[in-house]
C-alpha positions in Angstrom: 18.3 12.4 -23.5 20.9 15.0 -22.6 24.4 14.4 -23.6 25.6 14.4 -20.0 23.5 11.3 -19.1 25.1 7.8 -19.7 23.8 5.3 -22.7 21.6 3.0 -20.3 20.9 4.6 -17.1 20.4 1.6 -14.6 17.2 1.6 -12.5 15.7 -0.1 -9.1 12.3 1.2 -8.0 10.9 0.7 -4.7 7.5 1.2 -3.8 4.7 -1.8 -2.0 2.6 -0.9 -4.8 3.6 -3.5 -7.5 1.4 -2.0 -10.2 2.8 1.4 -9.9 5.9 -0.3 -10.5 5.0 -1.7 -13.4 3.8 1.4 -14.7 7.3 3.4 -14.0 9.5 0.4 -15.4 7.0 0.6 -19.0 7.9 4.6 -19.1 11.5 4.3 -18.3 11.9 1.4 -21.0 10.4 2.4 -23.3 12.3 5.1 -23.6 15.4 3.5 -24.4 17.6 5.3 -22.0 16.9 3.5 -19.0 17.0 -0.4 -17.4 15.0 -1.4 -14.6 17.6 -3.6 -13.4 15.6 -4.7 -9.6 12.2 -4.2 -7.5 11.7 -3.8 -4.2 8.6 -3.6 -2.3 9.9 -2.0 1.0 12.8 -0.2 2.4 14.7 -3.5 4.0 14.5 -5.1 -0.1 15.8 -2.1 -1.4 18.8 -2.2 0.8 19.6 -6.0 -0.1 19.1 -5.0 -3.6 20.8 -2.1 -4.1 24.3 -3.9 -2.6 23.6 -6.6 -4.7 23.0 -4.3 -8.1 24.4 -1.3 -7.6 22.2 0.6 -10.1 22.6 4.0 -11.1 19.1 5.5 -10.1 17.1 5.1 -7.3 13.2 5.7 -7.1 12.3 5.3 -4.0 8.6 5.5 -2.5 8.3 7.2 0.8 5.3 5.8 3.0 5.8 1.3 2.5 5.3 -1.2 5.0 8.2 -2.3 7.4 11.3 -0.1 6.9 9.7 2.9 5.0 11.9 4.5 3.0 12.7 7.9 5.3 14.4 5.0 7.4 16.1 3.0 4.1 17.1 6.1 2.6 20.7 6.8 5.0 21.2 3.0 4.7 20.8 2.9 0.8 23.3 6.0 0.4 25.9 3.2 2.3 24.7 0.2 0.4 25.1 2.1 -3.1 27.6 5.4 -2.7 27.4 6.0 -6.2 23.9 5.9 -6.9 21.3 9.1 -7.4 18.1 8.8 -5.3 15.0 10.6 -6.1 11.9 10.2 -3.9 8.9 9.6 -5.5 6.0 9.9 -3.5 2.5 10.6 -2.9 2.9 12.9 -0.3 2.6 17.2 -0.6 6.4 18.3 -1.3 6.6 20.5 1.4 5.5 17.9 4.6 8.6 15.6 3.6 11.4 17.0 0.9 13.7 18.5 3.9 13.7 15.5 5.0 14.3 13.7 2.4 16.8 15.9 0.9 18.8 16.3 4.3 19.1 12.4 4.4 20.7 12.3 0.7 17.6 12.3 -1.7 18.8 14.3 -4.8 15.2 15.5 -5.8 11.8 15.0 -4.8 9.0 14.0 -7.4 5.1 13.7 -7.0 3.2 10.5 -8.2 0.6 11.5 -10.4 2.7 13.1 -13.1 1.8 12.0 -17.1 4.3 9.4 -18.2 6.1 12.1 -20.6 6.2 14.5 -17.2 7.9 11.9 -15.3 10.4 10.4 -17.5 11.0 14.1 -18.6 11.8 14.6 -14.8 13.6 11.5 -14.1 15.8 12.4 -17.3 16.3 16.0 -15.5 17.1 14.6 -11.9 20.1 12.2 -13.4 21.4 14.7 -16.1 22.0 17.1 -12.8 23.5 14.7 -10.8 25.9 13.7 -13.6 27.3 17.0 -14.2 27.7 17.5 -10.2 29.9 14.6 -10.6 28.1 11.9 -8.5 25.0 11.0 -5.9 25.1 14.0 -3.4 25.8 13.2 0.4 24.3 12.4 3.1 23.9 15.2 5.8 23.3 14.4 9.3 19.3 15.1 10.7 18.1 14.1 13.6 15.9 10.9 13.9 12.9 11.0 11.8 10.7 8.4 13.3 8.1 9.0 15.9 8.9 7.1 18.9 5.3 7.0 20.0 2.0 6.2 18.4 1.1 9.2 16.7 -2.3 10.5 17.5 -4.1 12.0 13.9 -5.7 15.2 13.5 -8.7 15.8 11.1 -5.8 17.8 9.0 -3.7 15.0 9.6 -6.3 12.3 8.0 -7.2 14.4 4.9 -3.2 14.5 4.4 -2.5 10.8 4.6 -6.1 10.1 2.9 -4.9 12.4 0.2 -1.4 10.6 -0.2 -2.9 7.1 -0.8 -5.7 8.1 -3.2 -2.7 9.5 -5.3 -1.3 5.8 -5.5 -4.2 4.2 -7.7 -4.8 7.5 -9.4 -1.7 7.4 -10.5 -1.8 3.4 -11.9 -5.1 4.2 -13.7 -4.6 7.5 -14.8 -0.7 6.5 -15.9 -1.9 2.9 -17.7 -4.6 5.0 -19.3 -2.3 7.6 -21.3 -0.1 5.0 -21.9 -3.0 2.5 -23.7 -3.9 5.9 -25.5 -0.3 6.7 -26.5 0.8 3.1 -27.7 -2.4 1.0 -28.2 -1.3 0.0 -32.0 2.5 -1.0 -30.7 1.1 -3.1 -27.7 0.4 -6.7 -28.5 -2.8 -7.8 -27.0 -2.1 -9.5 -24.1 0.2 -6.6 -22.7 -3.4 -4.9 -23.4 -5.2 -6.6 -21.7 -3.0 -7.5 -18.6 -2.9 -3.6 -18.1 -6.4 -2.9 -18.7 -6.8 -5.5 -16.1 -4.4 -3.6 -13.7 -6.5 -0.4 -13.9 -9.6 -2.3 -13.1 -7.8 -3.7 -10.0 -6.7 -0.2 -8.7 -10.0 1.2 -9.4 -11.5 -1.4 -6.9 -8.7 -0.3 -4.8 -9.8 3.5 -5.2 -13.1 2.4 -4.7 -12.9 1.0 -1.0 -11.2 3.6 -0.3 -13.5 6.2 -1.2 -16.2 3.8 0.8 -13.7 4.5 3.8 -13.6 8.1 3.8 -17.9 8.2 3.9 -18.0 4.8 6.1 -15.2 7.0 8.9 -17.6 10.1 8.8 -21.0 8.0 9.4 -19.0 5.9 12.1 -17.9 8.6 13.9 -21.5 10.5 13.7 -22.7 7.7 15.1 -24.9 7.3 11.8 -24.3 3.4 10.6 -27.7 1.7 9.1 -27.5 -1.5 9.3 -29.8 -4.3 6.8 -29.1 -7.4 8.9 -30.6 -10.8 7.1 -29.4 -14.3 8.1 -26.5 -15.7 5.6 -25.2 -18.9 5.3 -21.0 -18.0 5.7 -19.3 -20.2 3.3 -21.6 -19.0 0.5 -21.2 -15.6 1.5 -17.6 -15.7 1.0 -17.1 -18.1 -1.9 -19.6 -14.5 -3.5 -17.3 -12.0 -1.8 -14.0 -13.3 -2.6 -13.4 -12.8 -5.7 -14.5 -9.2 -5.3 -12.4 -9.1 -2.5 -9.4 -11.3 -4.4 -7.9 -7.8 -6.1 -7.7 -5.9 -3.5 -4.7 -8.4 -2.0 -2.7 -7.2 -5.4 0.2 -9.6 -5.9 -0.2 -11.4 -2.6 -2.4 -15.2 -2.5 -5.7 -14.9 -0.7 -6.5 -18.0 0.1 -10.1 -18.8 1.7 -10.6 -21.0 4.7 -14.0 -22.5 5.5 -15.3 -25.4 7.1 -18.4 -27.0 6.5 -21.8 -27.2 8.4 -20.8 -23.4 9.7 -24.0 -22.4 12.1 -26.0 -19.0 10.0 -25.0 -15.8 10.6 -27.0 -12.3 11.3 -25.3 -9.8 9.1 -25.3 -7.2 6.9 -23.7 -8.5 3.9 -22.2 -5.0 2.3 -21.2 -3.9 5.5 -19.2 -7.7 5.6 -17.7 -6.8 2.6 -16.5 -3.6 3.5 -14.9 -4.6 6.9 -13.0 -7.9 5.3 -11.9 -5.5 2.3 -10.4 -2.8 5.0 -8.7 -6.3 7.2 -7.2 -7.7 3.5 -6.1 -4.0 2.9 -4.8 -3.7 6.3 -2.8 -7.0 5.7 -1.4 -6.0 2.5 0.0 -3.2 3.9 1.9 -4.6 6.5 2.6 -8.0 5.2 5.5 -9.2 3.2 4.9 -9.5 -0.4 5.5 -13.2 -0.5 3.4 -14.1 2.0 -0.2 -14.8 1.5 -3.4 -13.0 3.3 -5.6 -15.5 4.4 -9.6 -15.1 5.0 -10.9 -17.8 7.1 -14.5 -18.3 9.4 -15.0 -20.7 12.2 -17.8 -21.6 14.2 -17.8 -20.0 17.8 -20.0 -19.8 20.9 -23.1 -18.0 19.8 -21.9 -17.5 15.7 -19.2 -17.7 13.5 -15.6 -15.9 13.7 -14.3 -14.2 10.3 -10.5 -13.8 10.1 -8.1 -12.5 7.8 -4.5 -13.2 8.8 -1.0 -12.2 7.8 2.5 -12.6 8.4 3.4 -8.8 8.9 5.5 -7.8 11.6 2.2 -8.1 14.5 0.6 -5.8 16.8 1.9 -5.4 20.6 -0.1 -6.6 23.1 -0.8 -3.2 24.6 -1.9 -1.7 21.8 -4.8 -4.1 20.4 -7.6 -2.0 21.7 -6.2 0.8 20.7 -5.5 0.4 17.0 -9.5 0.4 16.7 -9.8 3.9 17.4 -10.4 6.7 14.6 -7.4 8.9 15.3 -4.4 6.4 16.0 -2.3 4.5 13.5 0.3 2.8 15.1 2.8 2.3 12.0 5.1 5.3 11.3 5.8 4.0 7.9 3.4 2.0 6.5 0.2 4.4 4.3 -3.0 4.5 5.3 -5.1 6.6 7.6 -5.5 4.0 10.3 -9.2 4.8 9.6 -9.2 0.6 8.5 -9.5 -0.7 12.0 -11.8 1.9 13.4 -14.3 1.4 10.5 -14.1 -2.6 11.2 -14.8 -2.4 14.4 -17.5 -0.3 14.2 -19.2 -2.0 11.6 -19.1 -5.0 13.4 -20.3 -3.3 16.8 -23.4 -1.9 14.3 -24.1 -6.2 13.7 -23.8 -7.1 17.4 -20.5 -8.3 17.3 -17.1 -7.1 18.3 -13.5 -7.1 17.4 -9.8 -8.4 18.7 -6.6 -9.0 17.8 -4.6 -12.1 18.0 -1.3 -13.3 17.1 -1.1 -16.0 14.4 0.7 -18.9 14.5 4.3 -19.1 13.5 4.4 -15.3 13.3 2.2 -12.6 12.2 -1.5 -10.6 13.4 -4.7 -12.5 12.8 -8.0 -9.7 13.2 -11.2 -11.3 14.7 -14.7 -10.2 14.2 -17.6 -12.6 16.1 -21.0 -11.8 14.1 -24.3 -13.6 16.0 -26.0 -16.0 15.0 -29.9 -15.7 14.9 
């Protein structure tokens, strides 16, 4: 480490994605120059954090449910004066650094680097700021959240589809040089537990991929469907655990009654709209609160659910949320391709799709499949 940097450099990350955290706090320990000293998992966290720890370093993810952190950045520069905060995000530099930097980042750095390319970066980034004497300031920008619903472009989806592939590209690609660089120095079970963690981002990677060709079919009007009749509860007791890592640290619990009536259905398709709902919820939701999936007889068929305790939908803009080009949060990732997908899928099964809100707080997503 340079000479200009202090012993122990104290740490907080911030990012939704818990096992990206995990990944940064293993290459900044294990260098021996730095202390992850808190976590947070959106911007409003950070700021409680960072007052209660004043660390040294900041990392701070850009695109996070709930406060994201162009919003907790002016906020964290008052919470923690002295602190250095470098963005680290999955986002192209040049969309977001001004930004950034105008609001009091101190540099900007791009997930995806090798663990020796980030720490070597991280090292640079806090060596600077101690020879400028201190965490530079805060300059005044105008407000940098949309007002409105944004409206997507094509460009605009291959951007913010782009951003969150680099998430579990990152995890997997990150874990993997570590295992390769430290395998004999790891004791099993940290072996294994991070083995497992690439396997759980993969499946993440995976559904997305399956959103990028499910939005193109869906919008060329060219969704097959292989409808046979399924009995629910087995259904999802089989898709649940499949399903299970997608939710990352939050509980999925599973909510069935018995003697449901059959369904008409095509089962992958199922799989794929619940996976983008649970996504969706995990998004928006707190990191406490648990996702649940639950099905319920109704007129007809049955009524699959997957409910959260995120922040909700407004009432005028339930129908709209299904469309391809609209994502109504400014801060949270994802394409807002999710919904649109669902709700298509569904439509391809003879059912269709709402939103309601769930009791004691939160968004619960309905989609009514027939029964034969």
């Amino acid at each position: 480490m340079n000479s200009t940097m202090v012993a122990t450099c104290r740490v907080m990350l911030v990012d939704d994605v818990a096992d990206l955290r995990r990944l940064v706090r293993l290459v900044l320990e294990r260098s021996g120059d730095f202390t992850v000293v808190a976590e947070a998992g959106d911007g409003a966290e950070a700021i409680s954090l960072a007052s209660e720890h004043q660390p040294d370093l900041v990392l701070l993810d850009l695109s996070m449910p709930g406060m994201d952190g162009l919003e907790a950045l002016p906020l964290l520069r008052e919470a923690t004066p002295s602190a250095t905060i470098a963005i680290l995000s999955g986002f192209e530099e040049s969309q977001v650094a001004a930004s950034a930097l105008a609001l009091g980042a101190a540099a900007y750095l791009q997930k995806g680097l090798s663990p020796d390319a980030l720490l070597a970066r991280v090292r640079e980034v806090v060596d600077g700021a101690t020879r400028q004497g201190g965490a530079r300031a805060a300059e005044a920008v105008g407000d940098v959240a949309a007002t409105e619903p944004p409206r997507l472009s094509d460009a605009d989806l291959v951007r913010i589809a782009a951003h969150d592939l680099r998430g579990p590209v990152a995890v997997i690609a990150g874990f993997g040089e570590t295992l390769t660089a430290s395998w004999d120095r790891l004791e099993d079970a940290e072996r294994r537990a991070t083995v497992g963690r690439m396997v759980t981002q993969a499946r993440v990677l995976h559904t997305m991929c399956d959103n990028l060709l499910a939005a193109h079919l869906a919008a060329a009007g060219e969704v097959d469907v292989d409808l046979t009749v399924e009995q629910p509860a087995a259904l999802l007791d089989r898709m649940v655990e499949l399903l299970r890592p997608i939710a990352g640290a939050r509980a999925l619990t599973l909510v069935v009654p018995p003697d449901l009536p059959v369904v008409l259905v095509d089962g992958e398709r199922l799989r794929q709209v619940l996976a983008n709902l649970i996504l969706n919820a995990v998004r928006f939701a707190p990191a406490d609160e648990e996702i649940q999936l639950a099905a319920r007889a109704s007129v007809g068929g049955v009524v699959f659910e997957v409910a959260d305790r995120g922040p909700g939908i407004p009432p005028a803009d339930r129908q709209r949320v299904f469309q391809k080009d609209v994502r109504l949060s400014t801060g949270g990732s994802g394409t807002g391709l999710g919904l649109f997908i669902c709700s298509t899928f569904v439509g391809a099964m003879g059912g269709r799709t709402w939103v309601e809100d769930r009791d004691g707080g939160g968004t619960r997503i309905c989609c009514w499949l027939p029964s034969p």
